[in-house]
OpenMM code with the backbone's topology and positions (N, CA, C; nanometers):
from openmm import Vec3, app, unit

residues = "UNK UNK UNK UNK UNK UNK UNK UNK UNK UNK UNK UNK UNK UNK UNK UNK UNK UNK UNK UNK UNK UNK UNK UNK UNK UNK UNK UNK UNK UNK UNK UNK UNK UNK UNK UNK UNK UNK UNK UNK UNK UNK UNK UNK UNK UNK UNK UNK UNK UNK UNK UNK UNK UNK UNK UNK UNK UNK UNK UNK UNK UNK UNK UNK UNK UNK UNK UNK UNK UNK UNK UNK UNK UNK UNK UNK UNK UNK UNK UNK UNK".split()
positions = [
    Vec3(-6.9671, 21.8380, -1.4801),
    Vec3(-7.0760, 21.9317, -1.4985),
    Vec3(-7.1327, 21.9197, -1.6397),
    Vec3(-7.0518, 21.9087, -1.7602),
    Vec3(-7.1010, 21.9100, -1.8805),
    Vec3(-7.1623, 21.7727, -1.9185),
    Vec3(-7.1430, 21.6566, -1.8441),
    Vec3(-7.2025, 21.5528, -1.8277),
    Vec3(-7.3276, 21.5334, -1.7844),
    Vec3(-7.3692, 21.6058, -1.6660),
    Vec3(-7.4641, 21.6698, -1.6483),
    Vec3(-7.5613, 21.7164, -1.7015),
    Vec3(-7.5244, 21.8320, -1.7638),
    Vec3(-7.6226, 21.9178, -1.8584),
    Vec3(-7.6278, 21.8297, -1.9737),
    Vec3(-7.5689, 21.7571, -2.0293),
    Vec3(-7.6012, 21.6512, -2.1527),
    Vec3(-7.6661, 21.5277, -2.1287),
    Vec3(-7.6817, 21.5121, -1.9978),
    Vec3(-7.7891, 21.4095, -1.9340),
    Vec3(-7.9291, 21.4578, -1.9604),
    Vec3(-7.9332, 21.6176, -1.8723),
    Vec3(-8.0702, 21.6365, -1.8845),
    Vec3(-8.1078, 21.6850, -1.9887),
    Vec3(-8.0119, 21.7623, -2.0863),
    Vec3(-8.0948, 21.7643, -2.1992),
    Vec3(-8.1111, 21.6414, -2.2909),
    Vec3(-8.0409, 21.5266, -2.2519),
    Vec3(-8.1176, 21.3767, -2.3244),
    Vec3(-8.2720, 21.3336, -2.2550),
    Vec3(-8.2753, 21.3563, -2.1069),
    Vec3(-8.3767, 21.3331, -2.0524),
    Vec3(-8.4864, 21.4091, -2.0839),
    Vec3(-8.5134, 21.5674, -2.1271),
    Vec3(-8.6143, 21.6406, -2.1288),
    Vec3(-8.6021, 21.5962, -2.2852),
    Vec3(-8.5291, 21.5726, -2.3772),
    Vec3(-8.5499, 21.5631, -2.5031),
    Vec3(-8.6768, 21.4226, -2.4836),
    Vec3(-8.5918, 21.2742, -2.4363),
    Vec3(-8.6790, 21.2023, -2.4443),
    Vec3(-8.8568, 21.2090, -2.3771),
    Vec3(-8.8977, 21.3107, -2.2672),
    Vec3(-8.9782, 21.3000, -2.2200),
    Vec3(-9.0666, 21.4266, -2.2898),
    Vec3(-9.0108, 21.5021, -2.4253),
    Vec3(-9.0691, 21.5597, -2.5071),
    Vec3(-9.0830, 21.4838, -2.6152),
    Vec3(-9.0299, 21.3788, -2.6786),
    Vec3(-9.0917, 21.2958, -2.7373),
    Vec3(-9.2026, 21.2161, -2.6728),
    Vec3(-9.1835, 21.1511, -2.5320),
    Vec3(-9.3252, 21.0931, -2.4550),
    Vec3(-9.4166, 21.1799, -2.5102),
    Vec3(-9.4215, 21.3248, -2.4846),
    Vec3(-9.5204, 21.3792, -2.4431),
    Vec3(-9.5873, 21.3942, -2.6185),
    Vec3(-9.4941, 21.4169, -2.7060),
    Vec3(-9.5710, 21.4273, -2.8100),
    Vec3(-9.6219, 21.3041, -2.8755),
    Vec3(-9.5953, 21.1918, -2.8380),
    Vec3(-9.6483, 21.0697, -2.8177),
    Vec3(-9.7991, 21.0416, -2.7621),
    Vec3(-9.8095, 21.1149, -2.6923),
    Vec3(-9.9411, 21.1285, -2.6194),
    Vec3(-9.9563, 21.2484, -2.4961),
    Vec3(-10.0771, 21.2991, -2.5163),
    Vec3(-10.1010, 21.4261, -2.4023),
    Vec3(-10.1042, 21.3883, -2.2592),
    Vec3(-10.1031, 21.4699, -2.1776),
    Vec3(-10.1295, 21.4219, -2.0412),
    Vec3(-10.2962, 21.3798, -2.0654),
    Vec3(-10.3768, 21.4753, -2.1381),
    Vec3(-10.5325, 21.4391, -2.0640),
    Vec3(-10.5752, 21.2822, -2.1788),
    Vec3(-10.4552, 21.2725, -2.2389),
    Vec3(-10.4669, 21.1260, -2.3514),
    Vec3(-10.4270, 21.0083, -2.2445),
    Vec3(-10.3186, 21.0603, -2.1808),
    Vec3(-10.2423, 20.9317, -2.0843),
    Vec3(-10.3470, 20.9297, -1.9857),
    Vec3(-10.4206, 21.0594, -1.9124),
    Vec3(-10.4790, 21.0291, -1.8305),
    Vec3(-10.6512, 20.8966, -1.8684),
    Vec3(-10.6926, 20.9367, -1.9554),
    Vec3(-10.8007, 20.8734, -1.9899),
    Vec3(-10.7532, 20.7528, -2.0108),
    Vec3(-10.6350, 20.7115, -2.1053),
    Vec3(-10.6331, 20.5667, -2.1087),
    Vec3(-10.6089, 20.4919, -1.9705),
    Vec3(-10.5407, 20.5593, -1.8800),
    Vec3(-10.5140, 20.4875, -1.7144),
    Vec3(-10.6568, 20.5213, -1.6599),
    Vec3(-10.7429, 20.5385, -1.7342),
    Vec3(-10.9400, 20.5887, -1.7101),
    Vec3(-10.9338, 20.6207, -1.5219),
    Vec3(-10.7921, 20.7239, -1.5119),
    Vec3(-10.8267, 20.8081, -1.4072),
    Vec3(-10.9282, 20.9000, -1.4029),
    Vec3(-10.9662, 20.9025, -1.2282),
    Vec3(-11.0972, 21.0093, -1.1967),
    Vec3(-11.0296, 21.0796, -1.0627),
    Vec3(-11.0983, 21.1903, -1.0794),
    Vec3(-11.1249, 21.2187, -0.9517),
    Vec3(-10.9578, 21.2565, -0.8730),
    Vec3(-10.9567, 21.2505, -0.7590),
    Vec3(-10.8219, 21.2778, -0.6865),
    Vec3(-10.6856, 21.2231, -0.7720),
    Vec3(-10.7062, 21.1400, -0.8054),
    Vec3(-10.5715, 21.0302, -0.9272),
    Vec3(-10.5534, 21.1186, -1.0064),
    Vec3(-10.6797, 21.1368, -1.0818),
    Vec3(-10.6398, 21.2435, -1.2024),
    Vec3(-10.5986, 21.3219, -1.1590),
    Vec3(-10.6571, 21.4120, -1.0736),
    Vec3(-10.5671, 21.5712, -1.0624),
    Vec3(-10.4411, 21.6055, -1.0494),
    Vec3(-10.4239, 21.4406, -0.9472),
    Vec3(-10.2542, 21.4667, -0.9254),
    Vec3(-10.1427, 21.3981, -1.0222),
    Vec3(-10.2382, 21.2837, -1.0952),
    Vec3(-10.1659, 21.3008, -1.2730),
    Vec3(-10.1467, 21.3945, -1.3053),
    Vec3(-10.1989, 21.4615, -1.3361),
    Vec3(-10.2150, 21.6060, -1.4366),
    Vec3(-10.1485, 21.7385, -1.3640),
    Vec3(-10.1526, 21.7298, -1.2115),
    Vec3(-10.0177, 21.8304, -1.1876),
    Vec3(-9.8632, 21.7812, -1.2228),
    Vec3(-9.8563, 21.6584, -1.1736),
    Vec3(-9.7475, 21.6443, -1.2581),
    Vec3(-9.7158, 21.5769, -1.3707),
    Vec3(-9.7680, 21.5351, -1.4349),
    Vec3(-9.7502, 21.5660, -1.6031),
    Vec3(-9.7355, 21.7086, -1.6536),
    Vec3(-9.8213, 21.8246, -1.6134),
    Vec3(-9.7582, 21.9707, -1.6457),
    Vec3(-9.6414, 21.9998, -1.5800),
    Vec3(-9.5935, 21.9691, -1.4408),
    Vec3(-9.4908, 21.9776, -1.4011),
    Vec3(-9.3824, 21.9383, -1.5197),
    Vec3(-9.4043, 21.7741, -1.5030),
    Vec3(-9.2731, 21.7448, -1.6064),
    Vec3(-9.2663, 21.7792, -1.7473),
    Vec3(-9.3804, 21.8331, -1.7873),
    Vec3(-9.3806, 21.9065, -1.9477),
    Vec3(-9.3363, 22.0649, -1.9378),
    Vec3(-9.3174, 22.1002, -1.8174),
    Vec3(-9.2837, 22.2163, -1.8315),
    Vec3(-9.1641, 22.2544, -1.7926),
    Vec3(-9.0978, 22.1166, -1.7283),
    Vec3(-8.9382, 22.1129, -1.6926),
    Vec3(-8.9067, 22.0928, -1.8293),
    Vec3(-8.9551, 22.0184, -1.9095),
    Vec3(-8.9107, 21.9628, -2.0339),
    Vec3(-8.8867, 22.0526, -2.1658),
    Vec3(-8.9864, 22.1498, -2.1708),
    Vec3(-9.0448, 22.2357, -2.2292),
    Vec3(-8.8996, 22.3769, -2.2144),
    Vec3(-8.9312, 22.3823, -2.0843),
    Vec3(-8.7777, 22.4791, -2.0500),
    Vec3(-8.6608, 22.4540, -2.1110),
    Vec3(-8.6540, 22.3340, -2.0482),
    Vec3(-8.4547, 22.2314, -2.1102),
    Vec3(-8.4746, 22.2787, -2.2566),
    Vec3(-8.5911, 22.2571, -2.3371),
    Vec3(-8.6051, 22.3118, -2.4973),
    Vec3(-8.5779, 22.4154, -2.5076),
    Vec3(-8.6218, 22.5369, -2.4396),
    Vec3(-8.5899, 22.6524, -2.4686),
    Vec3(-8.4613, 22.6978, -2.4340),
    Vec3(-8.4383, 22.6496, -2.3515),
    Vec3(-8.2701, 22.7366, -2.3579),
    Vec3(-8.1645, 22.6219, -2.4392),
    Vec3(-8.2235, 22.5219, -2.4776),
    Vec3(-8.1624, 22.4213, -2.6016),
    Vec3(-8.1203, 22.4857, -2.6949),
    Vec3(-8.2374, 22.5703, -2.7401),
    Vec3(-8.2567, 22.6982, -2.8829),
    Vec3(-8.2479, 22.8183, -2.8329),
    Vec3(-8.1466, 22.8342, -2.6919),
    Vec3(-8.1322, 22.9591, -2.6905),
    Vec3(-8.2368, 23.0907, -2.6588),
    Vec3(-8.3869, 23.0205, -2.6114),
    Vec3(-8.4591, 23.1359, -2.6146),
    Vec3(-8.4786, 23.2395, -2.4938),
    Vec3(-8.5007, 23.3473, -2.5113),
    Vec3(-8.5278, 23.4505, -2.3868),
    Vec3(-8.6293, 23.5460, -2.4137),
    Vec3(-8.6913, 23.5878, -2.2966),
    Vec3(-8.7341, 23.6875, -2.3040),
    Vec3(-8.9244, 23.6438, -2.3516),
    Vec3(-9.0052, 23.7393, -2.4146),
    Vec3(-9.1160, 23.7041, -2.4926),
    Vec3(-9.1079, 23.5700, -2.5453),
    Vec3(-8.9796, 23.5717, -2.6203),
    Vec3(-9.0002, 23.4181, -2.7007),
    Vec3(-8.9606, 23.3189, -2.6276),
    Vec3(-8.9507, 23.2976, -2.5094),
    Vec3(-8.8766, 23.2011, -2.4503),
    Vec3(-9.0466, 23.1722, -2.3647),
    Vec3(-9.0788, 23.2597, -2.3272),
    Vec3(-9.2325, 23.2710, -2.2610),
    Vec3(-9.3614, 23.1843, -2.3708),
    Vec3(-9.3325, 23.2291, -2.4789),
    Vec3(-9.4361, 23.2171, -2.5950),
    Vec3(-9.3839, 23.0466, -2.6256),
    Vec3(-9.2906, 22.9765, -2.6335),
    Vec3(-9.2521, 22.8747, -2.7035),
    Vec3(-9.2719, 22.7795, -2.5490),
    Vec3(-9.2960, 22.8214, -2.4348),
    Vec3(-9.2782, 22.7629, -2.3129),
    Vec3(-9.3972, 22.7270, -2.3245),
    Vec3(-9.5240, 22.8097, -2.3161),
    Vec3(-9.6246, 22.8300, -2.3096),
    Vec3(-9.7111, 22.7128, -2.3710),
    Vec3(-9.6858, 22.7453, -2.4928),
    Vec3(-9.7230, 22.6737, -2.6257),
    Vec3(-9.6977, 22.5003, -2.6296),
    Vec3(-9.5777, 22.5214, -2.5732),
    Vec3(-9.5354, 22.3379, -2.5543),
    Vec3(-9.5606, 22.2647, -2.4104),
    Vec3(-9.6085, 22.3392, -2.3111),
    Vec3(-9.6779, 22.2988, -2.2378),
    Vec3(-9.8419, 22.2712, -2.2556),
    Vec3(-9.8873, 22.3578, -2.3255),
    Vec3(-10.0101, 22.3346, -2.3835),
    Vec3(-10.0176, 22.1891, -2.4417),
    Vec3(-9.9860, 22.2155, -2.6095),
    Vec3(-9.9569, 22.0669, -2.6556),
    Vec3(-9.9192, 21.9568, -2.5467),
    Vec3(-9.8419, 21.9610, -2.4846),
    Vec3(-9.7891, 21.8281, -2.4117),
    Vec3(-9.8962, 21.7710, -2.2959),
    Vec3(-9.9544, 21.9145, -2.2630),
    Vec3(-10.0904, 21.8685, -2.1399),
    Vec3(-10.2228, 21.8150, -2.2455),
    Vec3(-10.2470, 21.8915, -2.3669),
    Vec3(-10.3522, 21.8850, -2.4107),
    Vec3(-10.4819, 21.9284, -2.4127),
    Vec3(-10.4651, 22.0796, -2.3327),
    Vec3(-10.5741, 22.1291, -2.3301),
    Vec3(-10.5861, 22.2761, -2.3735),
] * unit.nanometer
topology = app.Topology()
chain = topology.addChain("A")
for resn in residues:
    res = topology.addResidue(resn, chain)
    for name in ("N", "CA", "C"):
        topology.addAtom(name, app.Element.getBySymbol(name[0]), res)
């Protein structure tokens, strides 16, 4: 189990570096998606920035308002809009 949880928090760590690497609507333009492609880029790219985004917050322990506010915020950044 603790193998586990130290997997995914290596995995959401690395795919929060992706993301601050580049935004979803940055990744999307350079793959110069349109239309149906894009949208369903961009649901899941927020999907996985916001799995990612979570694994962070309870990384640092957060709850409550601040766990909402720091969720929020790093899904923003990571989508880009």
């Amino acid at each position: 189990m603790r193998n586990l949880i130290v997997a995914a928090v290596l995995a959401a760590s690395a795919m929060a570096a992706q993301a601050a690497d580049m935004s979803c609507t940055a990744n999307a333009a350079e793959k110069k998606l349109a239309g149906a492609a894009k949208t369903s880029f961009m649901k899941k790219c927020e999907k996985d920035a916001t799995a990612a985004c979570e694994a962070a917050a309870a990384e640092k322990k957060l709850a409550g308002a601040a766990k909402n506010s720091f969720t929020k915020k790093c899904v923003k950044d990571a989508v880009g809009s």
